[in-house]
Backbone as JSON, one array per atom type, in Angstrom:
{
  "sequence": "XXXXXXXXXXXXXXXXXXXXXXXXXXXXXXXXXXXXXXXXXXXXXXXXXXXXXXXXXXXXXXXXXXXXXXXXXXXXXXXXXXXXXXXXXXXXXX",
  "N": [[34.73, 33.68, -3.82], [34.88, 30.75, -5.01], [33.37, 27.43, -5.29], [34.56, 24.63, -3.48], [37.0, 26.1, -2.72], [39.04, 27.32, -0.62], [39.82, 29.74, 1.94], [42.87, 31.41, 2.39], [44.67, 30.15, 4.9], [42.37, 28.37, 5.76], [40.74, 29.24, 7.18], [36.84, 30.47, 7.58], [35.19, 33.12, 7.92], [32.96, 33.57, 10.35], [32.43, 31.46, 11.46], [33.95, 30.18, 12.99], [34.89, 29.61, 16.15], [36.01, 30.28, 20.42], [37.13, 27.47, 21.69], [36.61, 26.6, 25.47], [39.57, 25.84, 27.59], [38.71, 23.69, 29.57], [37.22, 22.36, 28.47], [37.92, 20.42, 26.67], [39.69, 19.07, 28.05], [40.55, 16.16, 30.07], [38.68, 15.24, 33.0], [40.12, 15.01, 36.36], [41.27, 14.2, 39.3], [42.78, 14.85, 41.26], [45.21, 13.75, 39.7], [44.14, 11.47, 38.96], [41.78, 9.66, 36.51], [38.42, 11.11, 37.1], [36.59, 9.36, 37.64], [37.44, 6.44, 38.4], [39.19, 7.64, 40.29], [37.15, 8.2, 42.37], [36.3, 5.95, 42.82], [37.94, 3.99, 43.46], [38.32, 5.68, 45.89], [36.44, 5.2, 47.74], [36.19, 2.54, 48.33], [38.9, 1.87, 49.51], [38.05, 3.25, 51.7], [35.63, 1.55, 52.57], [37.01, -0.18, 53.23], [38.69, 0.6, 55.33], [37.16, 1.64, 57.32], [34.84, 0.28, 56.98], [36.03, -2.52, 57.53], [37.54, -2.09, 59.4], [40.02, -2.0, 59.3], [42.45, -0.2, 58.97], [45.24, 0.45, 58.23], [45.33, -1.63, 55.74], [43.19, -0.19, 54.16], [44.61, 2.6, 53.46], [46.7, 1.65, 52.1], [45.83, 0.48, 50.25], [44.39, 2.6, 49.09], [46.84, 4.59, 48.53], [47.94, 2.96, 46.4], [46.52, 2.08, 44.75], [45.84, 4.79, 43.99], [48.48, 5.81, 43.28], [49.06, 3.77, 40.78], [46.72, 4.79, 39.08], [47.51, 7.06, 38.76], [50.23, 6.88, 37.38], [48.64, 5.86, 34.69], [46.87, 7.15, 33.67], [48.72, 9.73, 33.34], [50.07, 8.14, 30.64], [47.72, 7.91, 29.28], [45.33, 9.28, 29.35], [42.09, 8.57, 28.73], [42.32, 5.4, 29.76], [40.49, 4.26, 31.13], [38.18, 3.91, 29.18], [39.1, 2.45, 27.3], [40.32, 0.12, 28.62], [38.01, -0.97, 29.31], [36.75, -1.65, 27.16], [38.71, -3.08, 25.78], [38.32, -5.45, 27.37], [35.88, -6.37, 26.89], [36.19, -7.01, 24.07], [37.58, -8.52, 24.06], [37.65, -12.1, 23.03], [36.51, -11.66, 20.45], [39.17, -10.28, 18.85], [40.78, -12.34, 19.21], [44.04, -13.91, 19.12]],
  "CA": [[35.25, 32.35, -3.54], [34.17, 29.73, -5.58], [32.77, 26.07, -4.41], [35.72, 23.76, -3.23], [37.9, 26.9, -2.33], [39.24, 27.48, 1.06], [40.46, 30.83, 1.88], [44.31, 31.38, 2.98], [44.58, 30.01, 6.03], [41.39, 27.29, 5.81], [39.32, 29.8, 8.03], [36.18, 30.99, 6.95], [34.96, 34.54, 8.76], [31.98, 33.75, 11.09], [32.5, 29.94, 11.13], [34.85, 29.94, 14.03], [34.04, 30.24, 17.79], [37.28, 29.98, 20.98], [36.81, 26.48, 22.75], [37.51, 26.66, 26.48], [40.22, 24.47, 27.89], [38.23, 22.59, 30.16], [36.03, 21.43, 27.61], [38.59, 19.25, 25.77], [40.33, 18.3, 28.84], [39.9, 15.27, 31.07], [38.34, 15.82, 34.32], [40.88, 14.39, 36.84], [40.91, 14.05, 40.26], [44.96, 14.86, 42.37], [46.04, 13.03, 38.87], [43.48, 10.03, 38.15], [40.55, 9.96, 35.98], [37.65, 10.86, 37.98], [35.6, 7.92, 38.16], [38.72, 5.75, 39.26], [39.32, 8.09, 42.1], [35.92, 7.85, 43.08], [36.22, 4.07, 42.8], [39.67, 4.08, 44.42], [38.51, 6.24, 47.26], [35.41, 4.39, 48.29], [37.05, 0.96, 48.03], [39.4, 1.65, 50.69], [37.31, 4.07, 52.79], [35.18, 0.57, 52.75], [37.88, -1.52, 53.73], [39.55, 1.24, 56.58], [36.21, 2.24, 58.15], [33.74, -1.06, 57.35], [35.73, -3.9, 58.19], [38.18, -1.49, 60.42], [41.38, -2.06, 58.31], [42.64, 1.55, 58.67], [46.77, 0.43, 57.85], [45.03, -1.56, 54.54], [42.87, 0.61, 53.51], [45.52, 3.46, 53.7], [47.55, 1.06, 51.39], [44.99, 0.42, 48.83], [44.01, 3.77, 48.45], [47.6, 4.86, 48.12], [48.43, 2.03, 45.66], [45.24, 2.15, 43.51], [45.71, 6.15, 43.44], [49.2, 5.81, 42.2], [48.87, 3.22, 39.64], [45.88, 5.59, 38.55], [47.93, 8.36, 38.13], [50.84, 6.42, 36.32], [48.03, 5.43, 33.54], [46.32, 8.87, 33.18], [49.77, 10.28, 32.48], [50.04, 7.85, 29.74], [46.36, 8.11, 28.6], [43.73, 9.94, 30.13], [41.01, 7.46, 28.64], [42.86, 4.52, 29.94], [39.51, 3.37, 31.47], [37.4, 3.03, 28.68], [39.73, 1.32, 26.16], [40.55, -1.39, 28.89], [36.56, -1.4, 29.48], [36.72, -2.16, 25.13], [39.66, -4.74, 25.57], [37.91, -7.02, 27.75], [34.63, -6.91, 26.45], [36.52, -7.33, 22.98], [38.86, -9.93, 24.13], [37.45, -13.01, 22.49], [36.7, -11.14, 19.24], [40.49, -10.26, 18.4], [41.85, -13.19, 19.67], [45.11, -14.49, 17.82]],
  "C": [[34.33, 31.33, -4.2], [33.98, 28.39, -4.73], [34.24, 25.46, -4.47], [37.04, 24.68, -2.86], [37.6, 26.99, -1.1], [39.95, 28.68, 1.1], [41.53, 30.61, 2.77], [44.51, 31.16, 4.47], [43.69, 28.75, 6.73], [40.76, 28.0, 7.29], [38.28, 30.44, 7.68], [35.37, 32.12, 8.43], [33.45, 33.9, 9.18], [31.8, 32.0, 11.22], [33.1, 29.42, 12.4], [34.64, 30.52, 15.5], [35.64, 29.63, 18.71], [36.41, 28.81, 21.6], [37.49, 26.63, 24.04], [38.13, 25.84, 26.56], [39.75, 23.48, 28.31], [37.46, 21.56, 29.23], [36.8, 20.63, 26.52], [39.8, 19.13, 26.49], [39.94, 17.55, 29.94], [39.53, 15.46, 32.25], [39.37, 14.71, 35.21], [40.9, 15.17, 38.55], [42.36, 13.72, 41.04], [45.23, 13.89, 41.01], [45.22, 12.02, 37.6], [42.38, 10.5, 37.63], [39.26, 10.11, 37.57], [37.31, 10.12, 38.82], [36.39, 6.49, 38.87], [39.24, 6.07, 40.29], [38.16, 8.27, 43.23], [35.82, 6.53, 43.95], [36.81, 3.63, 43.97], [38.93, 4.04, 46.21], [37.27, 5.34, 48.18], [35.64, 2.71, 48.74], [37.91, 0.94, 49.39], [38.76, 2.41, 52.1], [36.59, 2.66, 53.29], [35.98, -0.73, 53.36], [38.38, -0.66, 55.09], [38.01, 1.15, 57.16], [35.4, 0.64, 58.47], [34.2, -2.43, 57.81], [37.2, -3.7, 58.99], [39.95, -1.64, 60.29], [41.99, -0.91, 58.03], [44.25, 1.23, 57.58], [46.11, -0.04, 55.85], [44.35, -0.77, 53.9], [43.83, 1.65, 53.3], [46.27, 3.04, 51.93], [47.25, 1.22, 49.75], [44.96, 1.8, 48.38], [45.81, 4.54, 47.95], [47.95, 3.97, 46.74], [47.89, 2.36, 44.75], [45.66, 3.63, 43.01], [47.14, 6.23, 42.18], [49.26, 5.17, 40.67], [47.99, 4.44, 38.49], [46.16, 6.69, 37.76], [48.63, 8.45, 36.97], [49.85, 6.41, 35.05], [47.15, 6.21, 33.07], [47.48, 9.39, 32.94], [50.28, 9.19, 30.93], [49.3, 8.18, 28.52], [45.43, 7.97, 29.38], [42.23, 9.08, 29.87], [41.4, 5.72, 28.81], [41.27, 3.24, 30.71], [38.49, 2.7, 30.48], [37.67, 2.01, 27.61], [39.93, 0.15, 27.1], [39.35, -1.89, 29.5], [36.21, -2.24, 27.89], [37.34, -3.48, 25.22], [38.86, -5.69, 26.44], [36.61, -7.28, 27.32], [35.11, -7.37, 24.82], [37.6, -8.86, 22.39], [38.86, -11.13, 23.34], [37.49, -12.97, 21.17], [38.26, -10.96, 18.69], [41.03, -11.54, 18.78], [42.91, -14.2, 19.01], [45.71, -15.79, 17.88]]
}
């Protein structure tokens, strides 16, 4: 095989290793990105328990979770691009 050749197929014998699934899939949490169901869950645990709001908290955490889920079935990195858009906001602005 000469330089700039690729053999039939564009695999070269000892070059190639199996990736597991997990490791190029999002970690998710009943649906939502992790760190948003972390967020989520603490948020209303803090509102039912600390300032004794059991019906709202209940609410939130249902609400927040769904939304969460809706926008991880879109796109699984939905957090850090709209962490990008607002720190980018001013920069693009049309």
């Amino acid at each position: 095989m000469s330089h700039g050749e690729w053999p039939q197929g564009g695999h070269i014998e000892g070059f190639e290793i199996p990736v597991h699934r997990a490791l190029t899939e999002p970690i998710l949490l009943g649906g939502a990105p992790r760190t948003v169901a972390i967020l989520n869950g603490t948020l209303a645990a803090g509102i039912g328990l600390g300032l004794q709001q059991w019906i709202a908290g209940l609410v939130l955490f249902a609400a927040g979770h769904t939304l969460a889920v809706f926008a991880a079935k879109r796109d699984p990195d939905f957090l850090p691009v709209l962490a990008r858009h607002m720190r980018q906001r001013a920069w693009w602005r049309c």
